[in-house]
LOBAKOL-246920 format. One record per residue (C-alpha): x, y, z; residue number from 1. Coordinates in Angstrom, 2 decimals. Layout:
<atoms>
<atom c1="X" c2="Y" c3="Z" i="NUM"/>
...
</atoms>
This chain:
<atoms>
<atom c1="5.85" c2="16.64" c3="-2.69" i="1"/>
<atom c1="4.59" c2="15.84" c3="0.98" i="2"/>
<atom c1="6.50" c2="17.13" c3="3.49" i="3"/>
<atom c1="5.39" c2="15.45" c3="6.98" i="4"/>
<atom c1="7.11" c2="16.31" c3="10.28" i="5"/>
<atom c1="7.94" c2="12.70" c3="10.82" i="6"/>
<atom c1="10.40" c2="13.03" c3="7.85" i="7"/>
<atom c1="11.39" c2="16.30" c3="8.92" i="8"/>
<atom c1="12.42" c2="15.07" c3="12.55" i="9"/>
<atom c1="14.03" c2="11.86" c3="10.67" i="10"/>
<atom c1="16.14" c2="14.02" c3="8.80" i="11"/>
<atom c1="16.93" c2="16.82" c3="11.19" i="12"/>
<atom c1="18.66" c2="13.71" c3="13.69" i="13"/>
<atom c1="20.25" c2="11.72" c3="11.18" i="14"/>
<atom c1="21.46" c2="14.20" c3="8.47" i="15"/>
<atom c1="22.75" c2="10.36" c3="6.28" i="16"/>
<atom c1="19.69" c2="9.48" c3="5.94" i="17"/>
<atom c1="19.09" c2="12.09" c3="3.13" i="18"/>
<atom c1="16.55" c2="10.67" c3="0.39" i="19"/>
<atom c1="18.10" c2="10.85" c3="-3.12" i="20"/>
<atom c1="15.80" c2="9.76" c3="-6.03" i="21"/>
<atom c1="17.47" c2="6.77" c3="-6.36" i="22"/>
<atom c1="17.81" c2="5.70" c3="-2.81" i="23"/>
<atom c1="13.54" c2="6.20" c3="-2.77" i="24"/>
<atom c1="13.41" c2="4.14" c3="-5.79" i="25"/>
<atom c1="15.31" c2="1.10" c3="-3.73" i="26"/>
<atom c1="12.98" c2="1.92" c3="-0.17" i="27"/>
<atom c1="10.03" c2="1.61" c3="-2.08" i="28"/>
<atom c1="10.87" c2="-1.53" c3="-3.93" i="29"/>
<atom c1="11.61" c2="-3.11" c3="0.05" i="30"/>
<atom c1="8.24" c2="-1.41" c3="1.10" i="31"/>
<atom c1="6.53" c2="-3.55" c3="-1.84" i="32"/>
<atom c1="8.50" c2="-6.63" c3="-0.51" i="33"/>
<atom c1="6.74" c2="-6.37" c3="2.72" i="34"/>
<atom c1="3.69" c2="-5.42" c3="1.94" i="35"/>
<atom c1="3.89" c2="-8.51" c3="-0.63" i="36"/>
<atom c1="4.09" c2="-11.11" c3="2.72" i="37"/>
<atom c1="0.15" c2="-10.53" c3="3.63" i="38"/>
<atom c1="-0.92" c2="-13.44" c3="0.81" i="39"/>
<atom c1="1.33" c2="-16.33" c3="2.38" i="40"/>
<atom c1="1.21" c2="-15.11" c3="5.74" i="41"/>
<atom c1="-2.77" c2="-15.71" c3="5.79" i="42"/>
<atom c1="-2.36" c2="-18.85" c3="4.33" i="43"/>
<atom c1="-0.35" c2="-20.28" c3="7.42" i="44"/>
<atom c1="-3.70" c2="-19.30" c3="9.65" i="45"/>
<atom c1="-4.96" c2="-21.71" c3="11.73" i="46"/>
<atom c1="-8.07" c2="-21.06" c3="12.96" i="47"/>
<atom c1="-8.99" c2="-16.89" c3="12.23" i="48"/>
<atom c1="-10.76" c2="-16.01" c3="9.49" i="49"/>
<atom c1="-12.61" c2="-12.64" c3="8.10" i="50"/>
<atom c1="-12.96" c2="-9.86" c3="9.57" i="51"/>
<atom c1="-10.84" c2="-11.42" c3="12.53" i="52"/>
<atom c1="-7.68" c2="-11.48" c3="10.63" i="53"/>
<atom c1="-8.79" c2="-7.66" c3="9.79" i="54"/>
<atom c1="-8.92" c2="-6.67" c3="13.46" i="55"/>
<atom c1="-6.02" c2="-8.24" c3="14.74" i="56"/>
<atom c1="-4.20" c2="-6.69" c3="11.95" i="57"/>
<atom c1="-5.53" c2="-3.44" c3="12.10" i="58"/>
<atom c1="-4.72" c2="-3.47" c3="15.85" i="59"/>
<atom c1="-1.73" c2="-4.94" c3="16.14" i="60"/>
<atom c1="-0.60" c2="-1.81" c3="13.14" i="61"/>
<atom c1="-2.04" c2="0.94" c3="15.85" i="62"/>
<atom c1="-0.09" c2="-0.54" c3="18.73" i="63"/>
<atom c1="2.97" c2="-0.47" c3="16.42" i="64"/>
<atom c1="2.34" c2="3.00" c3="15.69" i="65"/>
<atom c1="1.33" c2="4.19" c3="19.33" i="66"/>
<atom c1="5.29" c2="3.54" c3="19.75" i="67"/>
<atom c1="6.64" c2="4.58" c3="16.50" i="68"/>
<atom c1="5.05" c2="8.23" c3="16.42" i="69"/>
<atom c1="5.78" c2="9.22" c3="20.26" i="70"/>
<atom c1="9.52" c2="8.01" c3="19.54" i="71"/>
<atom c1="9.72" c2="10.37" c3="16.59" i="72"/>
<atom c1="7.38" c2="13.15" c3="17.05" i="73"/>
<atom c1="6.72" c2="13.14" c3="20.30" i="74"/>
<atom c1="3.18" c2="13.30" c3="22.23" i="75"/>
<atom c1="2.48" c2="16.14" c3="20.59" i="76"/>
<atom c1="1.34" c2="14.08" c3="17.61" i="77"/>
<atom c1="-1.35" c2="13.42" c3="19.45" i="78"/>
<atom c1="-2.60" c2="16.77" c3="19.38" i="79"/>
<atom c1="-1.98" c2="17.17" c3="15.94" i="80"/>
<atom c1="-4.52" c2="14.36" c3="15.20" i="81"/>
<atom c1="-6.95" c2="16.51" c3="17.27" i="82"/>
<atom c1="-6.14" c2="19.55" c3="15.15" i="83"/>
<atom c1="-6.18" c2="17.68" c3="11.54" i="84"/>
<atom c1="-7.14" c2="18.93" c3="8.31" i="85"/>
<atom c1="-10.33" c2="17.78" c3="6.27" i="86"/>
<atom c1="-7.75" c2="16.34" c3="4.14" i="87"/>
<atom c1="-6.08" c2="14.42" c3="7.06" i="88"/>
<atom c1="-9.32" c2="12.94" c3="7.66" i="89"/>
<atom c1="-10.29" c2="12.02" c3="4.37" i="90"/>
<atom c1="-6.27" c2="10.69" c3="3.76" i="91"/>
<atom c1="-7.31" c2="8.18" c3="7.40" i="92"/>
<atom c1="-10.19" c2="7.09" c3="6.15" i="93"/>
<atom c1="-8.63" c2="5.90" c3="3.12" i="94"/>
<atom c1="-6.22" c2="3.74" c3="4.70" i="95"/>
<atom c1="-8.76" c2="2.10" c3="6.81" i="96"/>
<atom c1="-10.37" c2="1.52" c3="3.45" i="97"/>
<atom c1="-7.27" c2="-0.13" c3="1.96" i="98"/>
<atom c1="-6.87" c2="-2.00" c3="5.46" i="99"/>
<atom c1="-9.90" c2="-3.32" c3="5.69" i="100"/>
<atom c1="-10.71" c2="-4.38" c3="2.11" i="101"/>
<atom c1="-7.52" c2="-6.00" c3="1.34" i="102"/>
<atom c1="-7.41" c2="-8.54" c3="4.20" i="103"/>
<atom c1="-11.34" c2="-9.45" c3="3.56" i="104"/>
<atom c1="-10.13" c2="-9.91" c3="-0.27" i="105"/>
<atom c1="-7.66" c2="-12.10" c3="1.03" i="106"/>
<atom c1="-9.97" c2="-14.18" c3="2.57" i="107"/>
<atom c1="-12.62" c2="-14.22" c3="-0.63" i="108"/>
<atom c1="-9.98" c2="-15.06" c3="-3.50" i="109"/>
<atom c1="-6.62" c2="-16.43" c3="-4.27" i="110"/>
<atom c1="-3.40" c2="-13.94" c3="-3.20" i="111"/>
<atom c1="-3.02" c2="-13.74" c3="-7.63" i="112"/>
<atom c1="-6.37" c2="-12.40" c3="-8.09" i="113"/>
<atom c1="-5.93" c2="-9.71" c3="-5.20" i="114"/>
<atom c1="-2.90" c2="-8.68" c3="-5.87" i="115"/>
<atom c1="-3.96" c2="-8.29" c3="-9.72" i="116"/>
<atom c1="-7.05" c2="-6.53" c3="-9.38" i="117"/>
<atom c1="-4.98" c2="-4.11" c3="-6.97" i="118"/>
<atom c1="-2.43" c2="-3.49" c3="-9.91" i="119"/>
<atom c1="-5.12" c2="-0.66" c3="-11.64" i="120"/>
<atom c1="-3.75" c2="1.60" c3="-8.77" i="121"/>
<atom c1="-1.14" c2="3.58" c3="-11.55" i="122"/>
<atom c1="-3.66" c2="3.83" c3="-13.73" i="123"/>
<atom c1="-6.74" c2="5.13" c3="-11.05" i="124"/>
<atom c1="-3.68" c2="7.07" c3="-9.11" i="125"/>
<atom c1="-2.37" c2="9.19" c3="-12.98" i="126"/>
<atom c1="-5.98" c2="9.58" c3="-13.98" i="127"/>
<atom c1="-7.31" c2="11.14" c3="-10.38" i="128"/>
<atom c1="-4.20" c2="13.45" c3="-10.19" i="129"/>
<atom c1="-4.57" c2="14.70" c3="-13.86" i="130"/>
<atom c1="-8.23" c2="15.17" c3="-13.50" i="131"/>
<atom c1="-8.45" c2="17.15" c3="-10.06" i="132"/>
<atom c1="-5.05" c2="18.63" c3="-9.78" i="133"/>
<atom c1="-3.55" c2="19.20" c3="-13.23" i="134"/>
<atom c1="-0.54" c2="16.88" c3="-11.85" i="135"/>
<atom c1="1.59" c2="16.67" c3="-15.27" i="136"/>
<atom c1="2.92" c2="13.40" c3="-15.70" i="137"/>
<atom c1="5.62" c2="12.73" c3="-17.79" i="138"/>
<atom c1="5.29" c2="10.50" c3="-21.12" i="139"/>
<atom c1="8.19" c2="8.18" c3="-20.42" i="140"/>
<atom c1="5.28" c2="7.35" c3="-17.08" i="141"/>
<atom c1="2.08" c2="6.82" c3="-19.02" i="142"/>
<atom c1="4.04" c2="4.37" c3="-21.43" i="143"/>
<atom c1="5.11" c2="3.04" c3="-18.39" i="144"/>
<atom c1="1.92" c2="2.97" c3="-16.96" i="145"/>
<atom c1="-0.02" c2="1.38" c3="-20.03" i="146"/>
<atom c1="2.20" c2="-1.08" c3="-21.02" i="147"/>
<atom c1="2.14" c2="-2.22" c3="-17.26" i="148"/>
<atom c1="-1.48" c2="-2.46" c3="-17.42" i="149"/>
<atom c1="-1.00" c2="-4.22" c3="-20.45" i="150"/>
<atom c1="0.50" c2="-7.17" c3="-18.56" i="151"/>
<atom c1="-1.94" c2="-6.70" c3="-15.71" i="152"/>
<atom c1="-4.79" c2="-7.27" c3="-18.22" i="153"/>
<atom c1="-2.90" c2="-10.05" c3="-19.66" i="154"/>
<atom c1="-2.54" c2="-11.98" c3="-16.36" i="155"/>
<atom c1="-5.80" c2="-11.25" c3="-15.12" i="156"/>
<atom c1="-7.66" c2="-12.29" c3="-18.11" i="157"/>
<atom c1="-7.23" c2="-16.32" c3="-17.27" i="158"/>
<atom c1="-8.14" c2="-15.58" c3="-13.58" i="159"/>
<atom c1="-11.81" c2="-14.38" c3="-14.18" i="160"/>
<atom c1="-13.52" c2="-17.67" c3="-14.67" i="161"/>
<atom c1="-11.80" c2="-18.67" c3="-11.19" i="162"/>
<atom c1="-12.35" c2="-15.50" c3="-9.50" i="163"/>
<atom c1="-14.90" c2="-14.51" c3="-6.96" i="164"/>
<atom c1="-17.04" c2="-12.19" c3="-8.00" i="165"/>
<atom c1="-17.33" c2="-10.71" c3="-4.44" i="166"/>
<atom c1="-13.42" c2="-10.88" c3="-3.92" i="167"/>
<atom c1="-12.77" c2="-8.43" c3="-6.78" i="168"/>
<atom c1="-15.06" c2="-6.34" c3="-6.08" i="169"/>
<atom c1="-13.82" c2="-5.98" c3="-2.62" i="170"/>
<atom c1="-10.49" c2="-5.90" c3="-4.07" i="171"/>
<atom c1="-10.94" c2="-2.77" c3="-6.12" i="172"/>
<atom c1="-11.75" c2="-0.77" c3="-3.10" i="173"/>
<atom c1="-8.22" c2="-0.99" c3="-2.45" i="174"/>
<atom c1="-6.86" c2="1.19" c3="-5.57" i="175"/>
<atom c1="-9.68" c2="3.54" c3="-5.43" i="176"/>
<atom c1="-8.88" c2="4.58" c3="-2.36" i="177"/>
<atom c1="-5.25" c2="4.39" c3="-2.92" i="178"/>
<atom c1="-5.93" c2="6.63" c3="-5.77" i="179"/>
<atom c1="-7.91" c2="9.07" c3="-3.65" i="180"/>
<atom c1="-5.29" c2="9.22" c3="-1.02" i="181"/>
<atom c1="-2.24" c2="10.34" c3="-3.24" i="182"/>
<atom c1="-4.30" c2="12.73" c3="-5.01" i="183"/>
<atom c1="-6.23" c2="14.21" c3="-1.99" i="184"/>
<atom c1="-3.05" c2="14.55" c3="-0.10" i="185"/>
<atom c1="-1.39" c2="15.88" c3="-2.94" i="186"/>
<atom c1="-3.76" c2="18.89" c3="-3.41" i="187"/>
<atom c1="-3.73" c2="20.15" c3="-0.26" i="188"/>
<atom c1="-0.22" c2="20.21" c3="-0.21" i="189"/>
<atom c1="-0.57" c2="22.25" c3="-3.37" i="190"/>
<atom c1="-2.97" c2="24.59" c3="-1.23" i="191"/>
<atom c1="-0.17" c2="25.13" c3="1.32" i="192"/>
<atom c1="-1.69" c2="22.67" c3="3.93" i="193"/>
<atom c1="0.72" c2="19.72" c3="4.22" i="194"/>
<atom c1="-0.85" c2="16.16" c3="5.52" i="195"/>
<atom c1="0.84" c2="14.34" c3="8.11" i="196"/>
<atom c1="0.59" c2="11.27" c3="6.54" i="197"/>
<atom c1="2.01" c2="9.11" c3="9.30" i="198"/>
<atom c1="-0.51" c2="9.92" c3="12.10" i="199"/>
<atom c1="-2.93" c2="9.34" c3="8.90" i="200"/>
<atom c1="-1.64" c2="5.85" c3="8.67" i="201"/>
<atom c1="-2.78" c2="5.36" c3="12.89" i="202"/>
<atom c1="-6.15" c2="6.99" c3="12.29" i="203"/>
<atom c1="-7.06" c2="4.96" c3="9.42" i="204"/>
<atom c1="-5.74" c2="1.16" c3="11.39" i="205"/>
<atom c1="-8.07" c2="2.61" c3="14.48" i="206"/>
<atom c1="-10.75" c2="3.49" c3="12.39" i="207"/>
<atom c1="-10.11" c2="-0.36" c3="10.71" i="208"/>
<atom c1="-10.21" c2="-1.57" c3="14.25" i="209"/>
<atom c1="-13.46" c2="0.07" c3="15.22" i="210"/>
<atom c1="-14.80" c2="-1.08" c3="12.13" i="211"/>
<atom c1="-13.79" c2="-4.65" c3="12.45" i="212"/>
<atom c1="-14.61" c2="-5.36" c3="16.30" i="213"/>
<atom c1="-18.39" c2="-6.14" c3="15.58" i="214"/>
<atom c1="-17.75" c2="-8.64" c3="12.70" i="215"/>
<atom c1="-14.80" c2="-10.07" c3="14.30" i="216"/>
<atom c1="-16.71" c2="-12.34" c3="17.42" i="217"/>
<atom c1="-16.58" c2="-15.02" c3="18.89" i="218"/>
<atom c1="-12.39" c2="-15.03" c3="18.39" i="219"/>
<atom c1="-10.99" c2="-18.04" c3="17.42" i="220"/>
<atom c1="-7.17" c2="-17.08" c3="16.57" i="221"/>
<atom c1="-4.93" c2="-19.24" c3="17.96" i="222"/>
<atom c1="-1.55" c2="-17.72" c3="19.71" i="223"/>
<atom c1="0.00" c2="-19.19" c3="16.34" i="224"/>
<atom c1="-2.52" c2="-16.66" c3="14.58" i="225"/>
<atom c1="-1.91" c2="-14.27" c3="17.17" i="226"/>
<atom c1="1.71" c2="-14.33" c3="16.60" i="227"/>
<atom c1="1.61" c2="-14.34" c3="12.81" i="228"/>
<atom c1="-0.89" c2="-11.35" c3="12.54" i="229"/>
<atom c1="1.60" c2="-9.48" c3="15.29" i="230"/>
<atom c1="3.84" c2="-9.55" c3="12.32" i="231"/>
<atom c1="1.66" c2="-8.44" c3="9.41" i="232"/>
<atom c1="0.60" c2="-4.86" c3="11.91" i="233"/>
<atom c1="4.40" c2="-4.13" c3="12.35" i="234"/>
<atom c1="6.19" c2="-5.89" c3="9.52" i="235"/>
<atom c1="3.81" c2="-6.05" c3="6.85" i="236"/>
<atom c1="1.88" c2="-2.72" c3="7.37" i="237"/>
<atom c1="3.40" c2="0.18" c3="9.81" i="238"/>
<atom c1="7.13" c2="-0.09" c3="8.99" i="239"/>
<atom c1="6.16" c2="0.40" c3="5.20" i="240"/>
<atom c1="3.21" c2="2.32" c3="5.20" i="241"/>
<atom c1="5.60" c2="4.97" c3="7.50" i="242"/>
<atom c1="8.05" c2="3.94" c3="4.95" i="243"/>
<atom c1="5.83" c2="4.93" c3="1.60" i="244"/>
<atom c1="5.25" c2="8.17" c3="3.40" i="245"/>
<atom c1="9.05" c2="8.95" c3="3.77" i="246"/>
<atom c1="9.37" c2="8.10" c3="-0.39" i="247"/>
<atom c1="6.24" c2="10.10" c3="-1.32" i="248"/>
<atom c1="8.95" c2="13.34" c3="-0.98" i="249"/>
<atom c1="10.81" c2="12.59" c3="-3.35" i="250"/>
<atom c1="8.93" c2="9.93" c3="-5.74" i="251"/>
<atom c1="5.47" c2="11.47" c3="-7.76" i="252"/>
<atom c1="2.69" c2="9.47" c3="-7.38" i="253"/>
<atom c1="2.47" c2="7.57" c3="-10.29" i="254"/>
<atom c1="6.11" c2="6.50" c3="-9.51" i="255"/>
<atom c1="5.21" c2="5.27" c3="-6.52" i="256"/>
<atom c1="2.40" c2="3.22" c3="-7.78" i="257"/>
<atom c1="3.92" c2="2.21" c3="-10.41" i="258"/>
<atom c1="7.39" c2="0.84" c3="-8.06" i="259"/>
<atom c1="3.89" c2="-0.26" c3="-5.68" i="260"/>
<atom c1="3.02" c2="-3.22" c3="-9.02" i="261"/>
<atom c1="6.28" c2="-4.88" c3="-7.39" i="262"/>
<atom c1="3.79" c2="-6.29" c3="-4.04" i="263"/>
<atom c1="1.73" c2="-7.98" c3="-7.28" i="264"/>
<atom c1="4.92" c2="-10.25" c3="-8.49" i="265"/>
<atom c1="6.35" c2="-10.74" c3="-5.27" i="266"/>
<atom c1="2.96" c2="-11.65" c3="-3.74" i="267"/>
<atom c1="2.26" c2="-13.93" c3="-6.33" i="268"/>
<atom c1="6.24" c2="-15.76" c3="-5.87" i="269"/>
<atom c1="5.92" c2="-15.94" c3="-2.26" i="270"/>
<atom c1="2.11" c2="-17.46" c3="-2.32" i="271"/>
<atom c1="3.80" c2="-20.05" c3="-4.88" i="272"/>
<atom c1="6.51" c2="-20.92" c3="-3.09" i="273"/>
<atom c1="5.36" c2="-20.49" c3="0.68" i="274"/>
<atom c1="1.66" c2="-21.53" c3="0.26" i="275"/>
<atom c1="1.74" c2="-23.65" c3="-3.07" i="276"/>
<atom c1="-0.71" c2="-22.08" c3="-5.18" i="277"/>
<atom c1="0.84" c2="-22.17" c3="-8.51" i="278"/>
<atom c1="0.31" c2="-19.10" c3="-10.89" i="279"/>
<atom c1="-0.39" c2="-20.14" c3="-14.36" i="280"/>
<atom c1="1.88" c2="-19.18" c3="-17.40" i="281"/>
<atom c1="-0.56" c2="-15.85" c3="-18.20" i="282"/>
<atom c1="0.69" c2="-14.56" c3="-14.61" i="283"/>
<atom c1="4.07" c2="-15.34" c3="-15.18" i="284"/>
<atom c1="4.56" c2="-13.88" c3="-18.81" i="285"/>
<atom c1="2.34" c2="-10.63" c3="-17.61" i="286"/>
<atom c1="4.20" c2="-10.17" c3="-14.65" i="287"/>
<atom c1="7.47" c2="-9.92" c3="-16.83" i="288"/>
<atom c1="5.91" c2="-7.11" c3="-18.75" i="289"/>
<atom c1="5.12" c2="-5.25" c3="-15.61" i="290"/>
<atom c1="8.49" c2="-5.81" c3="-13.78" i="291"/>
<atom c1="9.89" c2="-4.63" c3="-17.63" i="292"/>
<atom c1="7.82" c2="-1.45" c3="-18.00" i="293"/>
<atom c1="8.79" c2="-0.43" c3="-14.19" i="294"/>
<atom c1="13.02" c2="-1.23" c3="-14.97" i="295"/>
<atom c1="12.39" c2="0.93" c3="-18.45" i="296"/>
<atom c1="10.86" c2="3.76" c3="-16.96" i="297"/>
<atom c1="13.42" c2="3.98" c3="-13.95" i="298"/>
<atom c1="16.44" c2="3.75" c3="-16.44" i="299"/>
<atom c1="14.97" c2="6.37" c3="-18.63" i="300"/>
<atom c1="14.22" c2="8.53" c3="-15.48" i="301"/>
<atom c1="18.02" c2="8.04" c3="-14.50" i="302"/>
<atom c1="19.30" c2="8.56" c3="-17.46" i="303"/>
<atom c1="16.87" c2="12.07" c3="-17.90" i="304"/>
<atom c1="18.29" c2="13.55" c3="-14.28" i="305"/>
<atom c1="21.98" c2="12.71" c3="-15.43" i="306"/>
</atoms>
């Protein structure tokens, strides 16, 4: 799978921190658990809204990662940047993609019918990497994957009289891209040409950033915003994102978008309890069926490698 030089430098100082299947399978279910705190988070906002809560986001994720890379990889990162890959590229604009859209999503719909629409990331992810790189997936994963979606379908079909039409959409552009990321970076790994995806994750919150700035004005965040979307760049989005990278060596993509569904029920349980908007019983039974399908198709995985 990807092989960064973040991971590489990780691994080379602290020879423990060796990534076994299983231990990926546990990182990237505490990766999902922070990505999961955006929804409540934004509903504690005081006064920033939009694309605001975008840029300070997006910003507060690049300063975050201005430290994290130097500490690691030293300053020449930087010049690695400078010397990346089409595929590097198109990998940083993807994440400014996901950035971007999911916070303005936030800000359109309710956290259930984000996080839902977001779930058809196994199913964009297994169908990208089949089409353009031949990426075999094993059948245990497309049950997985479908009766997942299943319960996705089955929870989103009581949101769509309440959802906004212009929050879904914006939603979806937060799979796709997902989808196009894994499979992009994927290939030209195949090809020989590994992508840094770390530095990928910096490009794409700058590129969010530069994106952002125009729409953002006149600021209105409060230092109680400022201090709650401080946490969402480092807690909520660098530490995992650099996180998801470090799993992506060992997990296959559909794996890790499948193990990803977990931000959907855990979004949706924190939103309830932290912000008090109450799933109904569709979300609760579907979510069941997803958290099911992803416990099946680990077990079975286990059991296969033993």
């Amino acid at each position: 799978m990807i092989r960064d030089f973040f991971v590489a430098r990780v691994l080379k100082t602290c020879s423990f921190m060796k990534l076994t299947h299983n231990r990926a399978v546990v990182l990237m279910v505490a990766v999902a658990l922070m990505w999961s705190t955006a929804g409540v988070i934004t509903r504690h906002l005081e006064s920033a809204r939009s694309f605001e809560i975008t840029f300070w986001r997006s910003a507060f994720t690049a300063l975050s990662l201005l430290v994290i890379l130097p500490f690691f990889q030293g300053r020449q990162v930087f010049r690695q940047i400078r010397r990346g890959t089409v595929a590097f590229w198109i990998s940083g604009v993807c994440w400014s993609v996901m950035f971007t859209a999911f916070m303005v999503a936030l800000t359109l719909t309710s956290v259930a019918n984000v996080l839902v629409t977001m779930s058809i990331g196994p199913l964009l992810t297994a169908l990208l990497a089949r089409i353009f790189i031949g990426h075999r997936i094993p059948t245990r994963t497309w049950i997985a994957i479908v009766v997942a979606g299943a319960g996705i379908v089955y929870m989103y079909a009581s949101q769509v009289g309440d959802a906004s039409l212009a929050g879904t959409l914006v939603t979806l552009c937060v799979p796709l891209a997902g989808a196009l990321n894994w499979t992009v970076t994927q290939h030209s790994h195949a090809q020989g040409h590994d992508v840094d995806l770390v530095p990928a994750v910096l490009v794409g919150a700058v590129i969010s950033v530069g994106l952002t700035l125009p729409l953002a004005f006149p600021f209105q965040a409060t230092s109680h915003d400022l201090a709650l979307l401080a946490f969402l760049g480092l807690g909520q989005l660098a530490i995992p994102c650099v996180l998801s990278v470090i799993c992506a060596r060992v997990l296959k993509a559909p794996e890790i978008s499948l193990l990803a569904l977990l931000e959907v029920i855990f979004g949706i349980l924190l939103a309830w309890v932290g912000a008090h908007e109450v799933p109904g019983a569709s979300v609760l039974t579907g979510g069941a069926v997803v958290i099911g399908a992803l416990v099946v198709n680990e077990l079975i995985g286990w059991r296969n490698r033993r």
